[in-house]
C-alpha positions in Angstrom: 24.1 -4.6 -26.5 21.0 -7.5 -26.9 18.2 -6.0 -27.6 15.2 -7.7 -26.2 10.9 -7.1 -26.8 7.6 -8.5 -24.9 4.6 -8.8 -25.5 2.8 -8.1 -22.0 -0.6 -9.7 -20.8 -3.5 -7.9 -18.7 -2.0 -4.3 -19.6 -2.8 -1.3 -21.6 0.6 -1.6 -23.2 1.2 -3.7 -26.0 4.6 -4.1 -26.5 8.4 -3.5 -24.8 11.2 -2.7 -26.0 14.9 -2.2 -24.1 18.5 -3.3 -24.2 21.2 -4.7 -21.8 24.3 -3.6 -21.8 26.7 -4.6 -19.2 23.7 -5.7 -16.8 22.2 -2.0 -17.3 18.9 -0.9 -19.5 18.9 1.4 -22.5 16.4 2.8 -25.0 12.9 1.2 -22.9 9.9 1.6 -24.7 6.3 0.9 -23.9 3.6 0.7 -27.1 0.9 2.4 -25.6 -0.6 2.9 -22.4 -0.1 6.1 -20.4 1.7 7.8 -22.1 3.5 10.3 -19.8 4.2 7.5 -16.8 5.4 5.3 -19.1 7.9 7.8 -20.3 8.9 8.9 -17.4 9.8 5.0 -16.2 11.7 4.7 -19.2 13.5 7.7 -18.2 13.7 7.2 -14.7 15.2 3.2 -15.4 17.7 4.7 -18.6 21.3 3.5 -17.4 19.9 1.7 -14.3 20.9 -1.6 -13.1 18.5 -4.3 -14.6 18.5 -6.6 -11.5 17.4 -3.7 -9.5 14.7 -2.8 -11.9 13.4 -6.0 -11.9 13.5 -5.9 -7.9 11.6 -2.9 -7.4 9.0 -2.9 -9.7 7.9 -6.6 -9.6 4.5 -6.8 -8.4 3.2 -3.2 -9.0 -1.0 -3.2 -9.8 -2.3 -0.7 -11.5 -6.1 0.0 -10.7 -7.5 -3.4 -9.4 -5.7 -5.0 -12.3 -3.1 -7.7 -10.7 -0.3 -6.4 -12.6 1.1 -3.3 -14.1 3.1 -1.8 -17.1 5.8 -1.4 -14.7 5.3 -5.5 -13.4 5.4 -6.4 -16.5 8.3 -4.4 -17.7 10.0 -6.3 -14.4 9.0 -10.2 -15.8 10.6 -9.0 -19.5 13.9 -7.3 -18.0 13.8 -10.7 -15.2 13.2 -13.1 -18.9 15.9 -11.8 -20.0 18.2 -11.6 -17.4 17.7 -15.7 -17.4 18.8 -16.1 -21.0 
């Protein structure tokens, strides 16, 4: 399992944490921002398929911010995928 963290830009949250294992995500994390949607993505996403993830959350906004928690969650998980 490779355990991977990022720092996102233009977001509440200030840091990710999740794993890979086998192409799927475990134990995500968010460090801040809202609280109860970002637990329930990290619940929602446990034991999904990473490519996936990355394909349906890339480009969420959140308010009239040009990205999200969740679209940045998708450029970490599509970083890593790369390595």
């Amino acid at each position: 399992m490779a355990h991977y963290s990022y720092i996102p830009e233009g977001v509440c949250s200030k840091c990710i944490d999740f794993d890979i294992e086998d192409g799927k995500l475990h134990n995500i994390r968010f460090t801040n921002g809202c609280d109860g949607n970002l637990k329930a993505i990290s619940k929602l996403l446990e034991g999904a398929d990473a490519q996936w993830a990355v394909n349906r959350l890339r480009g969420n906004t959140c308010g009239n911010k040009n990205t999200s928690c969740a679209d940045q969650f998708a450029k970490a998980v599509g970083q890593a995928l790369a390595q």
